[in-house]
KOLNU-201334 format. One line per 5 residues: their letters; for each residue y, x negated, z negated of N, C-alpha, C. Coordinates in nm, 4 decimals. Layout:
REM KOLNU-201334
a = Y,X,Z,Y,X,Z,Y,X,Z ~ ...
END
This chain:
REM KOLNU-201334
xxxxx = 1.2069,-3.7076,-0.0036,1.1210,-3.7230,-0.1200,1.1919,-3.6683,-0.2433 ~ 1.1145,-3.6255,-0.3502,1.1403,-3.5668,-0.4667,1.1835,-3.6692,-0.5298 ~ 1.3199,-3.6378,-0.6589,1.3487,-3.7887,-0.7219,1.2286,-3.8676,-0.7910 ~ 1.1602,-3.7789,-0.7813,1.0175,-3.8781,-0.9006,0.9456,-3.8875,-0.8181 ~ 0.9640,-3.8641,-0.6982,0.8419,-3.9716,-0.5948,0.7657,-3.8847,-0.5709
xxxxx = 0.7484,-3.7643,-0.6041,0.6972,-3.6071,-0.5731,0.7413,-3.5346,-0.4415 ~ 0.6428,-3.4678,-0.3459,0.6809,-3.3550,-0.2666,0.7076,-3.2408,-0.3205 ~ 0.8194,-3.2077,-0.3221,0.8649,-3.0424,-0.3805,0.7529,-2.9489,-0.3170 ~ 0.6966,-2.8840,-0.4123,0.6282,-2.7394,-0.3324,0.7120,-2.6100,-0.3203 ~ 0.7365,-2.5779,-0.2050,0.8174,-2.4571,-0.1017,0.6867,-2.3526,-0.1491
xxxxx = 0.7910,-2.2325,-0.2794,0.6825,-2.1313,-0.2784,0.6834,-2.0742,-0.1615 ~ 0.5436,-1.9574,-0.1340,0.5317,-1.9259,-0.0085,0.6020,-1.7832,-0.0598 ~ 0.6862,-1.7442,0.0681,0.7474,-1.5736,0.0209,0.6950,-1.5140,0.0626 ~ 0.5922,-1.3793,-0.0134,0.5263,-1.2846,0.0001,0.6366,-1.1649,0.0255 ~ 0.6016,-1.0824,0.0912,0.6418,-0.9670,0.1865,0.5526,-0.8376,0.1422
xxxxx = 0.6234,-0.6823,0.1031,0.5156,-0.6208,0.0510,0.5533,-0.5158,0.1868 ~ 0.4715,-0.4111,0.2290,0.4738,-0.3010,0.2882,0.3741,-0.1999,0.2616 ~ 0.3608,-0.0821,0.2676,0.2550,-0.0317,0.2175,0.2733,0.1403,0.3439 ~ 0.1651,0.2230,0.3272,0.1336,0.3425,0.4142,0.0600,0.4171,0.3199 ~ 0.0752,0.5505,0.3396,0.0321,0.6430,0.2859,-0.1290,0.6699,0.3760
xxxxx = -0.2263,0.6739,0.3535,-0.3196,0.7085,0.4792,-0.3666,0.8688,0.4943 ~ -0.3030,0.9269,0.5950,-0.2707,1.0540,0.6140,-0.2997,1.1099,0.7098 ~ -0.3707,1.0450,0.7850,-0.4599,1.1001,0.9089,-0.4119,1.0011,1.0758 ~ -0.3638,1.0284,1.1840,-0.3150,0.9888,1.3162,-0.2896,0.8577,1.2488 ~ -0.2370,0.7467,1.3496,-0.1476,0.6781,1.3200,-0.0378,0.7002,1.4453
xxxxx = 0.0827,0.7278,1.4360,0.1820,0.6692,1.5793,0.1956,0.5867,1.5819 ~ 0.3152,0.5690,1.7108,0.3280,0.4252,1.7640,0.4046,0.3226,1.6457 ~ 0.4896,0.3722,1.5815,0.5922,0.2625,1.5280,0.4978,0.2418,1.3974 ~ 0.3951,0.3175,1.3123,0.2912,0.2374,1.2557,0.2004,0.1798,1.3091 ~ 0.1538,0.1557,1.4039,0.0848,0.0665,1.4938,0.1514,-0.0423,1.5445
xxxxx = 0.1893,-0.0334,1.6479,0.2651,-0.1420,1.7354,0.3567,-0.2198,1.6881 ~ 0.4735,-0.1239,1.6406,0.5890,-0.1596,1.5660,0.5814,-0.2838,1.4156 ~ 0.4903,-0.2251,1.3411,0.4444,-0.3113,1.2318,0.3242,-0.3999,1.2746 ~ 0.3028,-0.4054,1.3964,0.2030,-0.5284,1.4149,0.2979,-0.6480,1.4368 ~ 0.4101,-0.5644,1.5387,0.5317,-0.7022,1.5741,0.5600,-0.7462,1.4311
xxxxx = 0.6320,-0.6613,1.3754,0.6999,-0.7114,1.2546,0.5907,-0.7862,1.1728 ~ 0.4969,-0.7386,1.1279,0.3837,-0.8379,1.0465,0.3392,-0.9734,1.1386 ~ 0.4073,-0.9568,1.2262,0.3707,-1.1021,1.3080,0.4837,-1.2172,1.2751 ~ 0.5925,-1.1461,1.3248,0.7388,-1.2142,1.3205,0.7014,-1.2627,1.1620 ~ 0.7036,-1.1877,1.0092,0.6661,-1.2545,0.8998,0.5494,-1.3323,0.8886
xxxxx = 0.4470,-1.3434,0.9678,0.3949,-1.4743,0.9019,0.3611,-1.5788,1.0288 ~ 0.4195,-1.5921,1.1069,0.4705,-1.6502,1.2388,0.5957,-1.7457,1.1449 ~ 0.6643,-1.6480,1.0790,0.8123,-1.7355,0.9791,0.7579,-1.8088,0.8535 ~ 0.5738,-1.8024,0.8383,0.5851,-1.8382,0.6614,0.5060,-1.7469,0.5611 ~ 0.5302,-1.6447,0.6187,0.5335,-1.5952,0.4814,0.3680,-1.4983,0.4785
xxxxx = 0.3827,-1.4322,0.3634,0.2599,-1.3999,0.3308,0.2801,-1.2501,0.3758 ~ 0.2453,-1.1573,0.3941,0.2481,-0.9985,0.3989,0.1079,-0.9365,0.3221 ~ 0.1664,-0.8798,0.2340,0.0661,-0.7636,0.1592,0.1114,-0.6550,0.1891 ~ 0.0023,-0.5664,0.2297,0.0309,-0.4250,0.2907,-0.0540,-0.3655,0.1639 ~ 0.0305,-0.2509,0.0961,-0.0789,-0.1669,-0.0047,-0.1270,-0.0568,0.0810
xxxxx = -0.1787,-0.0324,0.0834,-0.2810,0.1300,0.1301,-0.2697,0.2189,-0.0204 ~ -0.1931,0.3636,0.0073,-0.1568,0.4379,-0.0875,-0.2613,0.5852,-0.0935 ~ -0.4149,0.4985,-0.1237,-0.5151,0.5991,-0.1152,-0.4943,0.6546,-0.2201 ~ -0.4625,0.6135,-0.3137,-0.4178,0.7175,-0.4485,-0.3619,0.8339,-0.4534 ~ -0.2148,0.7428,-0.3503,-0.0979,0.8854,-0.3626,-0.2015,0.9759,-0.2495
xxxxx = -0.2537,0.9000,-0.1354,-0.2714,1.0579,-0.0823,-0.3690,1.1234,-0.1217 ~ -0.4395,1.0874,-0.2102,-0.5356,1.1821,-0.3353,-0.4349,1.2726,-0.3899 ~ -0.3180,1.2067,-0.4842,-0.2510,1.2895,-0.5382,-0.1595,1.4441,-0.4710 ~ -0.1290,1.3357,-0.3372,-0.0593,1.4316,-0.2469,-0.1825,1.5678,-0.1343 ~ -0.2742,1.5600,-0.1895,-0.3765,1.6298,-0.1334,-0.3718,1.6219,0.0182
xxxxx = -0.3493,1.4793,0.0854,-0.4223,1.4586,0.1862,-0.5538,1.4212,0.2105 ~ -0.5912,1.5078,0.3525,-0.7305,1.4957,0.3881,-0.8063,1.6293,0.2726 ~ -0.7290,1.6862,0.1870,-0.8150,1.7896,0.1422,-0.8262,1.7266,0.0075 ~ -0.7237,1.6131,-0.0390,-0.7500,1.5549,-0.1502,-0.9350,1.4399,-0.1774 ~ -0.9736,1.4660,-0.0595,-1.1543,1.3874,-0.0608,-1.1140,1.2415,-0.0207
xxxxx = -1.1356,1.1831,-0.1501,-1.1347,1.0419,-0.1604,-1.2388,0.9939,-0.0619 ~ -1.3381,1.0341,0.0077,-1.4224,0.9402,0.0769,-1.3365,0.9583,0.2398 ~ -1.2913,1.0983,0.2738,-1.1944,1.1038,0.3953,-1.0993,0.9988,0.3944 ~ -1.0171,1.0060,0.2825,-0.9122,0.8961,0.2758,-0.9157,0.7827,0.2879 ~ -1.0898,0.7287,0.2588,-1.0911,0.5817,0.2822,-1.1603,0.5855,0.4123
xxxxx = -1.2142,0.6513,0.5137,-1.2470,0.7011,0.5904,-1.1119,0.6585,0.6932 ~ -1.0195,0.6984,0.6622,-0.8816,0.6938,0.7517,-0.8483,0.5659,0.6899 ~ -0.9068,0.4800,0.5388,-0.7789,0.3796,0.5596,-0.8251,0.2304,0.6406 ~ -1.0010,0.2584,0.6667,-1.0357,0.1893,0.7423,-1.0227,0.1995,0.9265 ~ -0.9807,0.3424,0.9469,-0.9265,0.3193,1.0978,-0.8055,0.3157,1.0762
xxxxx = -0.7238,0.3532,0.9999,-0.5572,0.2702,1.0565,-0.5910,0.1405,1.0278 ~ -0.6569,0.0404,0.9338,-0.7037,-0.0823,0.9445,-0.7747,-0.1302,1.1309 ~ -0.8698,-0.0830,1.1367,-0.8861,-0.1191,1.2636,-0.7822,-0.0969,1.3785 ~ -0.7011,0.0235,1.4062,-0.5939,-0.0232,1.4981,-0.5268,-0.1091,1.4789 ~ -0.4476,-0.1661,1.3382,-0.4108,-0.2741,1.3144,-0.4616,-0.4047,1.3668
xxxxx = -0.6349,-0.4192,1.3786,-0.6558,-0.5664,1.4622,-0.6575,-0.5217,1.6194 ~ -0.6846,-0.3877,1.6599,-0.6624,-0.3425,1.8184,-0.5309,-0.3603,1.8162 ~ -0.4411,-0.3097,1.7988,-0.2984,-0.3611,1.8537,-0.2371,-0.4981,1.7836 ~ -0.3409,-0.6324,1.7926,-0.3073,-0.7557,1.7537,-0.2680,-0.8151,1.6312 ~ -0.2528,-0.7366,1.5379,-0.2381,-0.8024,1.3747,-0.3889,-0.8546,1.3269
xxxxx = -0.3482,-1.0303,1.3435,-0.4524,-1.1395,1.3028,-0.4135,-1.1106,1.1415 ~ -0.5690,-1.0448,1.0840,-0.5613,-1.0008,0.9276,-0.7042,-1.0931,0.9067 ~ -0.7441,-1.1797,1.0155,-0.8581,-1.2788,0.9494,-0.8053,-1.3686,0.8527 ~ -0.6459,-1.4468,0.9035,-0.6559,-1.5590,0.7982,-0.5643,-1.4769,0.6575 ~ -0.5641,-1.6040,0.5759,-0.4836,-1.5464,0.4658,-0.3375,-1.5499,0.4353
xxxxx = -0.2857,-1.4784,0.5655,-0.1373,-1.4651,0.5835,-0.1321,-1.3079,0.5458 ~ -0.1951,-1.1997,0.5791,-0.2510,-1.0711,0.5767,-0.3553,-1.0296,0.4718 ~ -0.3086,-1.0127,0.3357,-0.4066,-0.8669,0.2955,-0.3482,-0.7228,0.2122 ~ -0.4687,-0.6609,0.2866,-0.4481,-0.5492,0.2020,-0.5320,-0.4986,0.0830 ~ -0.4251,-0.4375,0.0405,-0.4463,-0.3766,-0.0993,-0.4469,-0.2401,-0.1248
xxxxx = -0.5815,-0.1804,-0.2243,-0.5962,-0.0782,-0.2549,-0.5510,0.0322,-0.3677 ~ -0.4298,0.0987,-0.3725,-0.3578,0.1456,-0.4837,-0.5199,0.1976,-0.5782 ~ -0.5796,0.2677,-0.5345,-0.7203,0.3550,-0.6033,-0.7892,0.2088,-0.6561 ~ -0.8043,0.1460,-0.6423,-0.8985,0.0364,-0.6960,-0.7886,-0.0447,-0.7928 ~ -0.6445,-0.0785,-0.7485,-0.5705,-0.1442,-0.8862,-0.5505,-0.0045,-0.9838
xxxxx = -0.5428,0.1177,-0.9687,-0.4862,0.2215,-1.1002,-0.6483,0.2368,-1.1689 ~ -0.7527,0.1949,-1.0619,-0.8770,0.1991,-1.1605,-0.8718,0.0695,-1.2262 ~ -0.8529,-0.0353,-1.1877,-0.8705,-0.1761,-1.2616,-0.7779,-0.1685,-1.4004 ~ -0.6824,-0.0983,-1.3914,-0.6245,-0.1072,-1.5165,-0.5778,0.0296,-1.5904 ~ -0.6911,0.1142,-1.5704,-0.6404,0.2622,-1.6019,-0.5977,0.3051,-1.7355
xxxxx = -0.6484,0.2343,-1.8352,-0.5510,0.2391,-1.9484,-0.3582,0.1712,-1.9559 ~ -0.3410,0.0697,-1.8441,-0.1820,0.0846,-1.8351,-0.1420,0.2355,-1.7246 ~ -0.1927,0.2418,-1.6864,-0.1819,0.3364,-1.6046,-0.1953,0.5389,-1.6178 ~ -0.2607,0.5215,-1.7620,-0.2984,0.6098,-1.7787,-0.1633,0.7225,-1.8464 ~ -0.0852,0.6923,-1.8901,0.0113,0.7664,-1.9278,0.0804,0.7864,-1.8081
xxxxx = 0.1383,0.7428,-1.7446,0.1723,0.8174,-1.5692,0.1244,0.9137,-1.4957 ~ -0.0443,0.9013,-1.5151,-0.1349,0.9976,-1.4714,-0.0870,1.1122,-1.5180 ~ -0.1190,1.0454,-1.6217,-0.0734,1.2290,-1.7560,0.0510,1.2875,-1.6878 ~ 0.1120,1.1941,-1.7045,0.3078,1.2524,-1.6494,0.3321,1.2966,-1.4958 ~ 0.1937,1.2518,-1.3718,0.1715,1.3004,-1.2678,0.1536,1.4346,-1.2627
xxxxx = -0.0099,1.4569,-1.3369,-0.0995,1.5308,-1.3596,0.0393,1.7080,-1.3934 ~ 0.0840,1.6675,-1.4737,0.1399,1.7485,-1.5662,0.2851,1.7986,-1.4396 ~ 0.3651,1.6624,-1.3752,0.4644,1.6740,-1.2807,0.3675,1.7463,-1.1613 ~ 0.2496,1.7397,-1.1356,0.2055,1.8343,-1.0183,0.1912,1.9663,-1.0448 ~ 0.1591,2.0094,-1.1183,0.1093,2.1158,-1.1769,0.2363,2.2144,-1.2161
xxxxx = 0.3376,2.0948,-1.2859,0.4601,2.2225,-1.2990,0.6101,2.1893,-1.1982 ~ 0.6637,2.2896,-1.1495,0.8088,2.2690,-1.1454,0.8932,2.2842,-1.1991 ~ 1.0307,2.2035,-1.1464,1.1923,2.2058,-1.2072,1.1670,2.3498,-1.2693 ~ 1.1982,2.4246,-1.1986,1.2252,2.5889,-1.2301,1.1436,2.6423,-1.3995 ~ 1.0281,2.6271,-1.3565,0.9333,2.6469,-1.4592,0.9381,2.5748,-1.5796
xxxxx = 0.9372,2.4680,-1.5910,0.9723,2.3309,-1.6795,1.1191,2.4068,-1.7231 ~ 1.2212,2.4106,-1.6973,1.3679,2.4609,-1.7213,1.3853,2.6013,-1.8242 ~ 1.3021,2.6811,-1.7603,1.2277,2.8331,-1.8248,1.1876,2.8281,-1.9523 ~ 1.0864,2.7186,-1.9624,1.0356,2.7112,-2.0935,1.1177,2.6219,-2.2491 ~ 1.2663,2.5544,-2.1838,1.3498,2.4970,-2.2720,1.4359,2.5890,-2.3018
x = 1.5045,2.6856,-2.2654,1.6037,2.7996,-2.2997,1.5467,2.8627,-2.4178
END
């Protein structure tokens, strides 16, 4: 018992992992992270997986087409419950990078710029224009 006659509350430890969604999945993103997302909340804990539909917008996977990308981030989601990751209860969720950089696109929005601007130019070029 707590000295004041209180049960201490044991925060729960959240666990982050995240995937780029980029087309196939292999084995060690399938199988491999079903064990491991098991072993963590089998121990406790919480696991949030982000889905990095953003970056692979940015990174022009799938052709850069945001509807492909979510297209793929719902079947690597479904192999995830085919090769046994229980994502019914709330030990398991995932999260959408494209839906949090829209929820707060004014903090976000100067990065863009500094993306936008880092895709478009390179070291070399960028270097060229300071001499």
């Amino acid at each position: 018992m707590h000295p004041k006659g209180r049960t201490p509350v044991t925060p729960q430890l959240i666990c982050y992992d995240g995937f780029e969604p980029s087309g196939k999945m292999h084995i060690a993103q399938g199988v491999m992270k079903t064990i491991n997302v098991y072993k963590l909340t089998f121990a406790g804990c919480k696991v949030n997986i982000w889905i990095a539909d953003w970056f692979a917008k940015l990174n022009n996977k799938m052709g850069g087409n945001l509807n492909k990308i979510q297209t793929v981030r719902k079947y690597l989601i479904e192999i995830r419950k085919v090769t046994g990751m229980n994502i019914d209860d709330d030990k398991v969720e995932f999260l959408w990078t494209y839906e949090e950089v829209n929820s707060k696109a004014l903090d976000y929005c100067p990065l863009m710029i500094m993306m936008y601007i880092a895709k478009r130019n390179k070291p070399p070029r960028i270097m060229s224009r300071t001499n």
